[in-house]
N, CA, C and O atoms as a Tinker XYZ file with bonds, in Angstrom:
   492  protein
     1  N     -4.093000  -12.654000   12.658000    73     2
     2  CA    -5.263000  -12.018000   12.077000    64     1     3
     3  C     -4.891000  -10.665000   11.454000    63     2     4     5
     4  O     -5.412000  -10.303000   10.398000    81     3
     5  N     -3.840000   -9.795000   12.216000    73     3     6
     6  CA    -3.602000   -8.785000   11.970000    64     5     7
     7  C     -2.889000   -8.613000   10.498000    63     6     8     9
     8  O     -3.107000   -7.809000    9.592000    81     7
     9  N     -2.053000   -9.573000   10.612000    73     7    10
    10  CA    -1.439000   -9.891000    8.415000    64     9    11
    11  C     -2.144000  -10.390000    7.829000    63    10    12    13
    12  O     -2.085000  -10.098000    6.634000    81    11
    13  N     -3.218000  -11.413000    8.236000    73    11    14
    14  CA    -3.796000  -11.746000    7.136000    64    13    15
    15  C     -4.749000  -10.055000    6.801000    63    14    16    17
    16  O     -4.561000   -9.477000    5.731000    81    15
    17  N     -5.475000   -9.614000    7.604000    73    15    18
    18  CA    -6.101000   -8.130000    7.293000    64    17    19
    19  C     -5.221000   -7.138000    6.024000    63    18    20    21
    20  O     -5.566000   -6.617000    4.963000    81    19
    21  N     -3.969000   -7.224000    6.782000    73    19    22
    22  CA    -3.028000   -6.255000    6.068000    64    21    23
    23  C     -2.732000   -6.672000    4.309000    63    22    24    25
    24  O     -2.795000   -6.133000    3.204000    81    23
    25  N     -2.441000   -7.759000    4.817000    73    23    26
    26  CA    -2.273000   -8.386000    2.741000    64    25    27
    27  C     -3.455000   -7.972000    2.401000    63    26    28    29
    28  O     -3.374000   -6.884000    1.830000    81    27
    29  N     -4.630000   -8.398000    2.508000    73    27    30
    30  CA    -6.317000   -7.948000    1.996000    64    29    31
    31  C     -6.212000   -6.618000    1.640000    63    30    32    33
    32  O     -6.183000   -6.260000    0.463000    81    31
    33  N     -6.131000   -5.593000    2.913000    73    31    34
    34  CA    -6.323000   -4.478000    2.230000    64    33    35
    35  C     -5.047000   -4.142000    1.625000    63    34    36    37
    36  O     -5.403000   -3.522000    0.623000    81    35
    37  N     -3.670000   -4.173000    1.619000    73    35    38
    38  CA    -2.829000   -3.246000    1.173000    64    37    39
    39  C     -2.878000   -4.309000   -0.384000    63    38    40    41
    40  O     -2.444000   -3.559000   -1.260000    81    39
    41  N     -3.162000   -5.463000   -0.927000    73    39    42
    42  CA    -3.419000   -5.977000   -2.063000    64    41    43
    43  C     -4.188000   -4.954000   -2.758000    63    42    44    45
    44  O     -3.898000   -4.191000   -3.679000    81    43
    45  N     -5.222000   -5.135000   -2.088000    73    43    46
    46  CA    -6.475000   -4.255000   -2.681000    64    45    47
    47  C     -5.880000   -2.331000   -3.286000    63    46    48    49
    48  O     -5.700000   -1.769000   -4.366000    81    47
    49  N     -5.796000   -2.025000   -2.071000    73    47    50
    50  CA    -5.144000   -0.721000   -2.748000    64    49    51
    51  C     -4.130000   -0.693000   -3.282000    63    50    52    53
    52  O     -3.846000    0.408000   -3.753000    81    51
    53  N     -3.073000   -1.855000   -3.489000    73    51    54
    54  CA    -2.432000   -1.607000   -4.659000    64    53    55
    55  C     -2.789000   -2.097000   -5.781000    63    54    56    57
    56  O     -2.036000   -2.083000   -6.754000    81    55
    57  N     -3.915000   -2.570000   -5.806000    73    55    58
    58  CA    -4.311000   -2.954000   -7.071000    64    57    59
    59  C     -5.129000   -1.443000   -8.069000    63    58    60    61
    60  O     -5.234000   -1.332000   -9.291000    81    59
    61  N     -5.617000   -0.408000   -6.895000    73    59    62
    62  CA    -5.983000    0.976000   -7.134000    64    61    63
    63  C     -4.711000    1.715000   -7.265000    63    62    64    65
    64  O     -4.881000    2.719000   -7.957000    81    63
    65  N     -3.972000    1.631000   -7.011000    73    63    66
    66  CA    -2.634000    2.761000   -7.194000    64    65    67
    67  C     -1.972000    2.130000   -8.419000    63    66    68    69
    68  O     -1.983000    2.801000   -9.451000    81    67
    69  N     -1.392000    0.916000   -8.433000    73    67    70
    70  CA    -1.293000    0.892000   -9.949000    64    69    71
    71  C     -1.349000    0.704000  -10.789000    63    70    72    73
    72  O     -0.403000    0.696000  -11.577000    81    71
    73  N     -2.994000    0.355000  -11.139000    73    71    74
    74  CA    -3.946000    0.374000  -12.077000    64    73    75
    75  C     -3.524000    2.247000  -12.266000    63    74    76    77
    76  O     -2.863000    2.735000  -13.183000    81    75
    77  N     -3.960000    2.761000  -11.448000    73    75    78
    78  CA    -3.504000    4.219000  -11.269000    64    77    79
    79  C     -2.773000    4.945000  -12.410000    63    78    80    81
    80  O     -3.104000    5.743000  -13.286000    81    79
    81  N     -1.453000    4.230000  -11.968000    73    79    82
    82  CA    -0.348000    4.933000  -12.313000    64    81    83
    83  C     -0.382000    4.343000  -13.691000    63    82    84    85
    84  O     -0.257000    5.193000  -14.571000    81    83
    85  N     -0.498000    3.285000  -14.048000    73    83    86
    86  CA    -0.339000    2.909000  -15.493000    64    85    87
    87  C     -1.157000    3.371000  -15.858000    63    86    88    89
    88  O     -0.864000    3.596000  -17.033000    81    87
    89  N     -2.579000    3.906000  -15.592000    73    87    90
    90  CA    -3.523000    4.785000  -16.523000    64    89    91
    91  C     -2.619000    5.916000  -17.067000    63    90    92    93
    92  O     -2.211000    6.153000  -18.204000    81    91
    93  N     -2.456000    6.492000  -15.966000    73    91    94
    94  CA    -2.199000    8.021000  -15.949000    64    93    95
    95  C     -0.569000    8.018000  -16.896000    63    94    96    97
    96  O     -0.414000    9.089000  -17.483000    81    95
    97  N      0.358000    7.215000  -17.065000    73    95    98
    98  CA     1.609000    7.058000  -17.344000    64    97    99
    99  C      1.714000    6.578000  -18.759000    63    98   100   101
   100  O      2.477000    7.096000  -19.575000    81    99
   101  N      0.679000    5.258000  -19.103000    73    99   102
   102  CA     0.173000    4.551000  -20.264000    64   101   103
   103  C     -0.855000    5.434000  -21.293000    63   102   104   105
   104  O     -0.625000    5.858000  -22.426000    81   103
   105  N     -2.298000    5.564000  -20.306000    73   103   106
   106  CA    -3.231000    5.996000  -21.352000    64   105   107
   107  C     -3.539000    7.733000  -21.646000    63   106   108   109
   108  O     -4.130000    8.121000  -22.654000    81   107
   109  N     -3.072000    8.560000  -20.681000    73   107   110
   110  CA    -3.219000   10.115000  -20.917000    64   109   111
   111  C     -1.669000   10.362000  -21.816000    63   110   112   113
   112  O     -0.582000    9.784000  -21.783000    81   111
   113  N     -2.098000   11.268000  -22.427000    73   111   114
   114  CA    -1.015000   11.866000  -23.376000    64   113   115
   115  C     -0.205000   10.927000  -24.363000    63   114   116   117
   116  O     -0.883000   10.218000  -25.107000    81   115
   117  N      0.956000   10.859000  -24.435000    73   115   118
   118  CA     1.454000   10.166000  -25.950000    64   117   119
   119  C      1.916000    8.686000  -25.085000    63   118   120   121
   120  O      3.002000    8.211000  -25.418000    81   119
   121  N      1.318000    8.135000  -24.262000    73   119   122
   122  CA     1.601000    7.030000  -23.750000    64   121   123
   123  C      2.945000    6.734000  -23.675000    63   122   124   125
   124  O      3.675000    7.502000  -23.049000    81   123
   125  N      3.363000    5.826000  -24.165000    73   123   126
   126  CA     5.218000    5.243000  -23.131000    64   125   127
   127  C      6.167000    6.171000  -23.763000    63   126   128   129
   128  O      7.185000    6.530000  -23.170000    81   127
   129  N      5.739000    6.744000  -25.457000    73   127   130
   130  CA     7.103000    6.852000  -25.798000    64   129   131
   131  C      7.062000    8.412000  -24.943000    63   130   132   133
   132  O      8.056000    9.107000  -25.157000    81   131
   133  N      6.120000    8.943000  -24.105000    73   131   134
   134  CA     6.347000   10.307000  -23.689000    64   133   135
   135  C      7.502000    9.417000  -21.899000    63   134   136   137
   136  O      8.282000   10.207000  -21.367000    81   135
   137  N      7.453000    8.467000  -21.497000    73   135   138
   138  CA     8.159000    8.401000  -20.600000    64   137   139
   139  C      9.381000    8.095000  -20.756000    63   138   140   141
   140  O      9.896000    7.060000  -21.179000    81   139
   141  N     10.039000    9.533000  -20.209000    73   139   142
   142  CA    11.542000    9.617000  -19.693000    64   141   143
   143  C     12.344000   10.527000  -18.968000    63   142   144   145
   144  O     11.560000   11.475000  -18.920000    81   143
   145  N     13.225000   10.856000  -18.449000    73   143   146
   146  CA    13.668000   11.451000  -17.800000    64   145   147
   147  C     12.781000   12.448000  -17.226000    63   146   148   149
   148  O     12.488000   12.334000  -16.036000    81   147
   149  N     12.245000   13.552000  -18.012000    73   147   150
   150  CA    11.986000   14.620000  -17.575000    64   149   151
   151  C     10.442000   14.407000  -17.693000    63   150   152   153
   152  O      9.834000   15.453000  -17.465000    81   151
   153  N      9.665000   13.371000  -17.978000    73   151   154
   154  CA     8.474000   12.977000  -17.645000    64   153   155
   155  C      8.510000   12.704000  -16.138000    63   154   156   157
   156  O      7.710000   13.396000  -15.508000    81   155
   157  N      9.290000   11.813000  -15.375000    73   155   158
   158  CA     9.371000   11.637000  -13.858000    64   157   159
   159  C      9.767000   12.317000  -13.454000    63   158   160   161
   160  O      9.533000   12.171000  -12.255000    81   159
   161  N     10.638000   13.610000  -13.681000    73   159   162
   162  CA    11.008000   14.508000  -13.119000    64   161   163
   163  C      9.422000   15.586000  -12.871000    63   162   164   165
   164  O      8.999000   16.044000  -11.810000    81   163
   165  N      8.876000   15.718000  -14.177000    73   163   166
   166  CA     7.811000   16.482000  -13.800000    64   165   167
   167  C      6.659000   16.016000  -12.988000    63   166   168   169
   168  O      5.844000   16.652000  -12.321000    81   167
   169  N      6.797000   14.733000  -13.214000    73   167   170
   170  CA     5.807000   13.965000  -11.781000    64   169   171
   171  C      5.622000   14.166000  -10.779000    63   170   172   173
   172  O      4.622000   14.484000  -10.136000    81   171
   173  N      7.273000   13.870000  -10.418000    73   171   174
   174  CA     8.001000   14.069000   -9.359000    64   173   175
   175  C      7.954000   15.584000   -8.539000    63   174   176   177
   176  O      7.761000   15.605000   -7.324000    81   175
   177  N      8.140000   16.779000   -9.287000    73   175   178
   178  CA     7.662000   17.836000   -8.619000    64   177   179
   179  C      6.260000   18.358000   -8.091000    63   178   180   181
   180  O      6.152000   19.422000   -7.482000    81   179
   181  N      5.135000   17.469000   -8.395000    73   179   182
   182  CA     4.146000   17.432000   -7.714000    64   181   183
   183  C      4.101000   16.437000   -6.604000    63   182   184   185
   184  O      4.133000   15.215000   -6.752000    81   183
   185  N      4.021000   17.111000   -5.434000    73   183   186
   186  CA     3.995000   16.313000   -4.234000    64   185   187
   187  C      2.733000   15.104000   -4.277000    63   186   188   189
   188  O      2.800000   14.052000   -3.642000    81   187
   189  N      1.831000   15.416000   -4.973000    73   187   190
   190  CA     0.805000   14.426000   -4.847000    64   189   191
   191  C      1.251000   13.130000   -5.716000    63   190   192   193
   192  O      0.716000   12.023000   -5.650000    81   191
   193  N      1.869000   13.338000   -6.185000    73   191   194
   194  CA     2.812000   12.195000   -7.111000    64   193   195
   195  C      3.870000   11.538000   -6.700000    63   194   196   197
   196  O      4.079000   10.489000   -7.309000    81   195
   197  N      4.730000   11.861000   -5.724000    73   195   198
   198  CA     5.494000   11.940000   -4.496000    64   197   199
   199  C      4.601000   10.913000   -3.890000    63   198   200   201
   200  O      4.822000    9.742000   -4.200000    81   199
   201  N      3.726000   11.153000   -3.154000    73   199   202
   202  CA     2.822000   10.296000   -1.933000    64   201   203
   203  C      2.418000    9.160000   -3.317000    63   202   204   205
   204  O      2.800000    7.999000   -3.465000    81   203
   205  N      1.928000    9.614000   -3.802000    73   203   206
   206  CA     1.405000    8.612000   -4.790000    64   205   207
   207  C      2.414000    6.828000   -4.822000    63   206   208   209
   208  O      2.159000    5.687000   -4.438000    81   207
   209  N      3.703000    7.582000   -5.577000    73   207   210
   210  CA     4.867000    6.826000   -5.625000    64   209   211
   211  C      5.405000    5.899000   -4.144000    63   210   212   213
   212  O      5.866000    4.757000   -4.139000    81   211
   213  N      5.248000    6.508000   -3.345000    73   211   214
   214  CA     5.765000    6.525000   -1.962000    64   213   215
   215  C      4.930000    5.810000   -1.902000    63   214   216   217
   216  O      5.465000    4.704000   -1.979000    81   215
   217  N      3.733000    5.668000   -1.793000    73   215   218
   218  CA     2.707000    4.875000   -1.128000    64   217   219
   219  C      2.805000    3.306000   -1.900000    63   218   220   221
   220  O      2.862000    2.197000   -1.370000    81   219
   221  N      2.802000    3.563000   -2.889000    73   219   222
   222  CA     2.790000    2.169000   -3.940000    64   221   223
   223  C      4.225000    1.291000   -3.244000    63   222   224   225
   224  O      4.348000    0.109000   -2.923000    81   223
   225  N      5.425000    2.729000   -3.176000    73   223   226
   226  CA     6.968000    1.708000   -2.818000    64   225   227
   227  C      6.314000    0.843000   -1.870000    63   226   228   229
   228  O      5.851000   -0.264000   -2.144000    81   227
   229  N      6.294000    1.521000   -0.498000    73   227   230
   230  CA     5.727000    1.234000    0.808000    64   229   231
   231  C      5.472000   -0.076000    0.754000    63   230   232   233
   232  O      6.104000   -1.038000    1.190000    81   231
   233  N      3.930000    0.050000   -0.150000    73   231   234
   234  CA     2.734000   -0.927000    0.327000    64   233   235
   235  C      3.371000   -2.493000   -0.497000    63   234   236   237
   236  O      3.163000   -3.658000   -0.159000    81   235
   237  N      4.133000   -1.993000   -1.580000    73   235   238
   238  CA     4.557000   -3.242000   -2.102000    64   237   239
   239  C      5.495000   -3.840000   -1.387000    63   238   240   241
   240  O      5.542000   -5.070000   -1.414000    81   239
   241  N      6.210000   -3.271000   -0.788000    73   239   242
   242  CA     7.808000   -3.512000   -0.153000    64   241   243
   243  C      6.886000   -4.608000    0.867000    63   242   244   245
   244  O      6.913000   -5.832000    0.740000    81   243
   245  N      6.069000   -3.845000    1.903000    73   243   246
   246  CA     5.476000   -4.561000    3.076000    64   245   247
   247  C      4.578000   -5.324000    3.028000    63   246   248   249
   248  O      4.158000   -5.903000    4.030000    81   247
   249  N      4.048000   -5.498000    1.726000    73   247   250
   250  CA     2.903000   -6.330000    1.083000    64   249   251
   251  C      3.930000   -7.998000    1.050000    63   250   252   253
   252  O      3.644000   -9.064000    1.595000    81   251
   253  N      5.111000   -7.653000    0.219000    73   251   254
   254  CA     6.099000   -8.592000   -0.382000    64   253   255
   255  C      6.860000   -8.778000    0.962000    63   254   256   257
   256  O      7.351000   -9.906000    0.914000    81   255
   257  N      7.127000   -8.273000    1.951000    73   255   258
   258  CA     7.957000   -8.776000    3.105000    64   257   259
   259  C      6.941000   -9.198000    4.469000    63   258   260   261
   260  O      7.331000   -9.356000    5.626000    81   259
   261  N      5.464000   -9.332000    3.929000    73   259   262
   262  CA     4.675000   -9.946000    5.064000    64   261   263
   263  C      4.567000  -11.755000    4.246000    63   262   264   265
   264  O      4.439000  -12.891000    4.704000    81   263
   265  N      4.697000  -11.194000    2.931000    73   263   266
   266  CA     4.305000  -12.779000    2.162000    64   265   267
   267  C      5.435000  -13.863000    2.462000    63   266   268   269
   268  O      5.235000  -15.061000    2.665000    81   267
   269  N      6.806000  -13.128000    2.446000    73   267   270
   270  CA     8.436000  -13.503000    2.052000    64   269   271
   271  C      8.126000  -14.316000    4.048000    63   270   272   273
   272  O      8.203000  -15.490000    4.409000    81   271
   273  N      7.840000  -13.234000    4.746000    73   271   274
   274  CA     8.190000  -13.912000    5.871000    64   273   275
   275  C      7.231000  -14.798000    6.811000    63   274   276   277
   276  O      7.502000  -15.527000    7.765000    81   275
   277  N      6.305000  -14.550000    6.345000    73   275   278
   278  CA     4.923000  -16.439000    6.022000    64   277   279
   279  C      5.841000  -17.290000    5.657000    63   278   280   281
   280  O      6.258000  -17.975000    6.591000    81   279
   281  N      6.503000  -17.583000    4.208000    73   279   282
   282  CA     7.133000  -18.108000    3.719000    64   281   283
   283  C      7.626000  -19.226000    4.387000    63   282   284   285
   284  O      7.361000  -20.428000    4.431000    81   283
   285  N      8.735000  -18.164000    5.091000    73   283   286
   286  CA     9.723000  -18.443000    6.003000    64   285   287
   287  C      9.633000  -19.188000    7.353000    63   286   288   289
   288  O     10.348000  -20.046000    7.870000    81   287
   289  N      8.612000  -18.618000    7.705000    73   287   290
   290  CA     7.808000  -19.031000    8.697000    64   289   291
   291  C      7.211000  -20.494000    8.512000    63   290   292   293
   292  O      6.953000  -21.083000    9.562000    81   291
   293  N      6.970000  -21.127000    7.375000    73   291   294
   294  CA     6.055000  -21.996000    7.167000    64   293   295
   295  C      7.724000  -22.915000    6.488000    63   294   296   297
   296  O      7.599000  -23.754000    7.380000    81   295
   297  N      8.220000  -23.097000    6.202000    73   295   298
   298  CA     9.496000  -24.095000    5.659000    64   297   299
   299  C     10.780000  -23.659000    6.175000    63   298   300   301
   300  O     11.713000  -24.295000    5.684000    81   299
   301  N     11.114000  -22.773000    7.011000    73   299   302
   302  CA    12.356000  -22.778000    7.748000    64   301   303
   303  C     12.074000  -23.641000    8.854000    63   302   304   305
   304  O     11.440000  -22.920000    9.624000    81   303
   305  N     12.142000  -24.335000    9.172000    73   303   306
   306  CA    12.540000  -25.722000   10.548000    64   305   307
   307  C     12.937000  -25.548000   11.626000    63   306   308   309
   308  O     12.359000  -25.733000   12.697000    81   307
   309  N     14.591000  -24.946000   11.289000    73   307   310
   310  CA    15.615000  -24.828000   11.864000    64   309   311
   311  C     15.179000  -23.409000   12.769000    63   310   312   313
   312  O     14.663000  -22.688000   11.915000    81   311
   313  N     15.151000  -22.824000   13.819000    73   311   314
   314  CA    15.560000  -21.947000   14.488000    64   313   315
   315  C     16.259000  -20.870000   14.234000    63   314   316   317
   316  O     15.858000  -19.708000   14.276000    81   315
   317  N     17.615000  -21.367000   13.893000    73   315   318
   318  CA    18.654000  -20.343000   13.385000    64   317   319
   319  C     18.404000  -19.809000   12.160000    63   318   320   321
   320  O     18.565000  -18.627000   11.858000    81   319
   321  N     17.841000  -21.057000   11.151000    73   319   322
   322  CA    17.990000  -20.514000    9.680000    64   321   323
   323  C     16.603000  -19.878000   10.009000    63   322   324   325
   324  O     16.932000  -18.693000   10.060000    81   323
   325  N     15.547000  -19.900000   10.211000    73   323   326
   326  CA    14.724000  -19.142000   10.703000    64   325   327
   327  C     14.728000  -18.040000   11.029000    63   326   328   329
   328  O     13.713000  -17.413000   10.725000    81   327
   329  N     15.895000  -17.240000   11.828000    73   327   330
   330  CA    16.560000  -16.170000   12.140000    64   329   331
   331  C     16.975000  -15.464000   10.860000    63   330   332   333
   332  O     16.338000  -14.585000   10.278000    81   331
   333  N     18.361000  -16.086000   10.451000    73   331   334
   334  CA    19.053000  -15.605000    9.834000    64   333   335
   335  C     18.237000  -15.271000    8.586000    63   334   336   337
   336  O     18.576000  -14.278000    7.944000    81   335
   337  N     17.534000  -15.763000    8.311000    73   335   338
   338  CA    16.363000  -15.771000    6.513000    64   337   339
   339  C     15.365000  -14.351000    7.330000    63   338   340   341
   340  O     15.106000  -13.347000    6.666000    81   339
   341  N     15.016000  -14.455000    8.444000    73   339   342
   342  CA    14.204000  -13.407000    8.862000    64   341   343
   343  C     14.768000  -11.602000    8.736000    63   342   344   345
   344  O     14.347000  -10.497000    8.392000    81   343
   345  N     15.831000  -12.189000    9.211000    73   343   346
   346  CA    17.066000  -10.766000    9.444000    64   345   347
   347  C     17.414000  -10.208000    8.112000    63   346   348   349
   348  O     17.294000   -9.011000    7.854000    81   347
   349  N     17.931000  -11.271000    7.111000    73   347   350
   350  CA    18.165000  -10.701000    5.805000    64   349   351
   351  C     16.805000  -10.172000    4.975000    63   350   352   353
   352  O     17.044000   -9.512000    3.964000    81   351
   353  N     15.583000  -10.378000    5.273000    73   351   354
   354  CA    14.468000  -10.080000    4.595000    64   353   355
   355  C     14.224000   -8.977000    5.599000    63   354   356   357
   356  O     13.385000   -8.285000    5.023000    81   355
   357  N     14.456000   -8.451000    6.693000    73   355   358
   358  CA    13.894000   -7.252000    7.414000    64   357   359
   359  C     15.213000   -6.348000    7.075000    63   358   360   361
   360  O     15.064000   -5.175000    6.734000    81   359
   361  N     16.055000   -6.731000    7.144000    73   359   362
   362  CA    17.547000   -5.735000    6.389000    64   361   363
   363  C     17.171000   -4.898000    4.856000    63   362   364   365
   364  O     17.007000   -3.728000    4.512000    81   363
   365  N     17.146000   -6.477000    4.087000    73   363   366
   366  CA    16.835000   -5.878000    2.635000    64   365   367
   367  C     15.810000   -4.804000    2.929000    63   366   368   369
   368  O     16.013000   -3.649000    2.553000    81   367
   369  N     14.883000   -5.092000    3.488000    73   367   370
   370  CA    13.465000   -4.590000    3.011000    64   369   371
   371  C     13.735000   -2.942000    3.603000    63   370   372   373
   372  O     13.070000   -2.063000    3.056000    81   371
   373  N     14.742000   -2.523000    4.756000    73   371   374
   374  CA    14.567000   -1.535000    5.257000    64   373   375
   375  C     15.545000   -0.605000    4.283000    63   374   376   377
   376  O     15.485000    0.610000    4.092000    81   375
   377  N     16.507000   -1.633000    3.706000    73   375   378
   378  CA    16.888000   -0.402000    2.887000    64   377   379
   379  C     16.594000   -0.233000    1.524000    63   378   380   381
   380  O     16.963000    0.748000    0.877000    81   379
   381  N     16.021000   -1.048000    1.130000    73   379   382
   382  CA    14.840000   -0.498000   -0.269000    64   381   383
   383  C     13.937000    0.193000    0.126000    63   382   384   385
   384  O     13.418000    0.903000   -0.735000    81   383
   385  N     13.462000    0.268000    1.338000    73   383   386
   386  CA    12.360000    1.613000    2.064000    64   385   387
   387  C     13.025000    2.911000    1.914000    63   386   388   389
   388  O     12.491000    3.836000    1.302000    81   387
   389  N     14.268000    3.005000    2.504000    73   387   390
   390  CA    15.250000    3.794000    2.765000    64   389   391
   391  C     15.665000    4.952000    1.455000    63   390   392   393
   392  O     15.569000    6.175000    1.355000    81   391
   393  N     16.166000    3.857000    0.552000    73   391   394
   394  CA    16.683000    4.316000   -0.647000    64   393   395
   395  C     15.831000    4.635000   -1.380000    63   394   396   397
   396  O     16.193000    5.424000   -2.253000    81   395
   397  N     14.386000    4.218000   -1.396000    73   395   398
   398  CA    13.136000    4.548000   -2.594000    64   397   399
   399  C     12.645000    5.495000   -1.747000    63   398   400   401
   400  O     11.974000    6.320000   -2.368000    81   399
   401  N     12.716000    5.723000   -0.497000    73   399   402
   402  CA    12.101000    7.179000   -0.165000    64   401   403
   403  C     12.589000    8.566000   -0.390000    63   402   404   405
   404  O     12.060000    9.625000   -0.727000    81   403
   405  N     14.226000    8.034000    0.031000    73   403   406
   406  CA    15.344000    8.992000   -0.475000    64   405   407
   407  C     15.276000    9.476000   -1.498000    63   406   408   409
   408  O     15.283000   10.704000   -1.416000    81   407
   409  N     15.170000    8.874000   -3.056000    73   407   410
   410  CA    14.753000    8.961000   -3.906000    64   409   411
   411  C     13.770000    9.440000   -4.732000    63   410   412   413
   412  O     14.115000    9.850000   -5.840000    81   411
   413  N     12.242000    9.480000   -4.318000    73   411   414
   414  CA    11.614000    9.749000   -4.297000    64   413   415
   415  C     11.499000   11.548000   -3.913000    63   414   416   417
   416  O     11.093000   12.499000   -4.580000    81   415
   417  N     12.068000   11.435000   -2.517000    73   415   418
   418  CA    12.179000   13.310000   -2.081000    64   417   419
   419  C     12.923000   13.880000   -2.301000    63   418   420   421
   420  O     12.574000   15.025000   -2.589000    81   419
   421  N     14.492000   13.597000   -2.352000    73   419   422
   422  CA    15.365000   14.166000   -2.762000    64   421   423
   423  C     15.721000   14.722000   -4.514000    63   422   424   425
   424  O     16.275000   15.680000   -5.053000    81   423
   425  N     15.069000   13.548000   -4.900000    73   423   426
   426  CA    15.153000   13.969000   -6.559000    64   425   427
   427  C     15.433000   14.953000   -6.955000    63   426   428   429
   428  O     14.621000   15.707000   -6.418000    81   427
   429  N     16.330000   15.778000   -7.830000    73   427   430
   430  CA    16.086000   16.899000   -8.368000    64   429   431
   431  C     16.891000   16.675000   -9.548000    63   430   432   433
   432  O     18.103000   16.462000   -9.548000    81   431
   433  N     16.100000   16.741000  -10.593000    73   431   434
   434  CA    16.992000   16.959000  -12.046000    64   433   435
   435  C     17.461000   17.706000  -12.651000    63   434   436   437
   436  O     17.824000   17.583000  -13.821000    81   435
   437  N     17.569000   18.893000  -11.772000    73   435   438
   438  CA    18.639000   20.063000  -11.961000    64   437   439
   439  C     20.072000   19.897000  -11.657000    63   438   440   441
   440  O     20.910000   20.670000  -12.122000    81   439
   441  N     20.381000   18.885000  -10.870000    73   439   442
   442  CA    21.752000   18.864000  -10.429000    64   441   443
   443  C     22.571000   17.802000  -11.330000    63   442   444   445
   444  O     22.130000   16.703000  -11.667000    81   443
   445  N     23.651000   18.246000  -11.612000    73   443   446
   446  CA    24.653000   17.438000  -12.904000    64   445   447
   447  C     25.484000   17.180000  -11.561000    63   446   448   449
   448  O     25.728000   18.136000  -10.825000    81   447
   449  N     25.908000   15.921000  -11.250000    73   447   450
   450  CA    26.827000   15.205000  -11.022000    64   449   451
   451  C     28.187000   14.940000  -11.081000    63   450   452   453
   452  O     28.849000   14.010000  -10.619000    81   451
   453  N     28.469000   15.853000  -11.689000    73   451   454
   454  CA    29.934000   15.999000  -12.570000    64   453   455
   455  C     29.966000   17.755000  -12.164000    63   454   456   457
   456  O     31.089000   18.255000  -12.221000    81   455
   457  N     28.878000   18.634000  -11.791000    73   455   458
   458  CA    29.450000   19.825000  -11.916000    64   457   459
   459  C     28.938000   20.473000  -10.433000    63   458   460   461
   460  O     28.010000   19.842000   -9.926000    81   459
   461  N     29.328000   21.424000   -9.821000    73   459   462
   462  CA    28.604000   22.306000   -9.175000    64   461   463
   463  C     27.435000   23.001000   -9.337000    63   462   464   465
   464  O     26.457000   23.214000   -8.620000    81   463
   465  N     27.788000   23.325000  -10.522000    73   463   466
   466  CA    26.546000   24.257000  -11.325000    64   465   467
   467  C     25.614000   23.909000  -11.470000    63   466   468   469
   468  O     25.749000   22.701000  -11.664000    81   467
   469  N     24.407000   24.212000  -11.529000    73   467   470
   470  CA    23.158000   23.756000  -11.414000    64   469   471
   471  C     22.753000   23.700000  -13.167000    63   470   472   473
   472  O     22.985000   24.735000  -13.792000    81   471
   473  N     22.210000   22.609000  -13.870000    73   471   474
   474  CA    22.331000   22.267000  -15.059000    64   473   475
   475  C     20.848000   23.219000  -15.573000    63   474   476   477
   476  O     20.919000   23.779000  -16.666000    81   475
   477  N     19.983000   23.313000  -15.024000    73   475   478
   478  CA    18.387000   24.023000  -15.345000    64   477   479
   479  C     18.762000   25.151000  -15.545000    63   478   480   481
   480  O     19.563000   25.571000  -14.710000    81   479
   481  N     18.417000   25.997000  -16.557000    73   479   482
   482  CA    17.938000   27.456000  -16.550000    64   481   483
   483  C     17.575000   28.576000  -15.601000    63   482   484   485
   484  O     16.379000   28.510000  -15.317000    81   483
   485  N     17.811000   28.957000  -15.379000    73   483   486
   486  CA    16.912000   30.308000  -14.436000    64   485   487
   487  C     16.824000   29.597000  -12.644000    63   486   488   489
   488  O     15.869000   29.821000  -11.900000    81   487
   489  N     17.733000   28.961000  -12.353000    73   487   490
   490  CA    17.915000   28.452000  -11.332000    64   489   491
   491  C     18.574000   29.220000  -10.450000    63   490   492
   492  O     18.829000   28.789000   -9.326000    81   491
């Protein structure tokens, strides 16, 4: 009862977050050709854009790994392969959590990769 609840609502609010984000990304200002680099970078330094992002990774990741492991649940047979299909879908899923959160907070597009120096102005 408790997943079927969870798909319902976390469907639902992601159908509000990114309807959302494609408004706000698509229809305010010069629409796509304004997205790039330093469009997500300036996103990105508003924390409410941060949660925003974060929330959408989240809800899709766990939206898509409650469906993946129904799935699984419903045509794996076997026991083992049952396991093993379970393990690789709770693996994947923790480190696309992992890495898109990382991502998400750590961001900074001041730092060049190639240098010490901090690439921004007045830094």
């Amino acid at each position: 009862m408790n997943s079927w609840l969870f798909m319902r609502g976390s469907g639902l609010l992601l159908v509000v977050l990114v309807l959302g984000h494609l408004f706000v990304n698509l229809m305010l200002g010069e629409g796509i050709h304004a997205i790039d680099f330093a469009f997500v970078a300036g996103k990105w330094a508003n924390p409410f854009w941060q949660v925003w992002d974060l929330l959408m990774l989240w809800l899709a990741e766990l939206h898509g790994l409650n469906g993946l492991r129904t799935i699984i649940n419903d045509y794996a047979t076997k026991p083992g392969t049952r396991f093993t299909l379970k393990a690789l879908l709770y693996l994947s899923a923790l480190v696309v959590l992992v890495l898109g959160t990382l991502v998400i907070f750590t961001f900074d597009p001041c730092i060049d990769p190639s240098s010490t120096l901090s690439v921004c102005q007045g830094r």
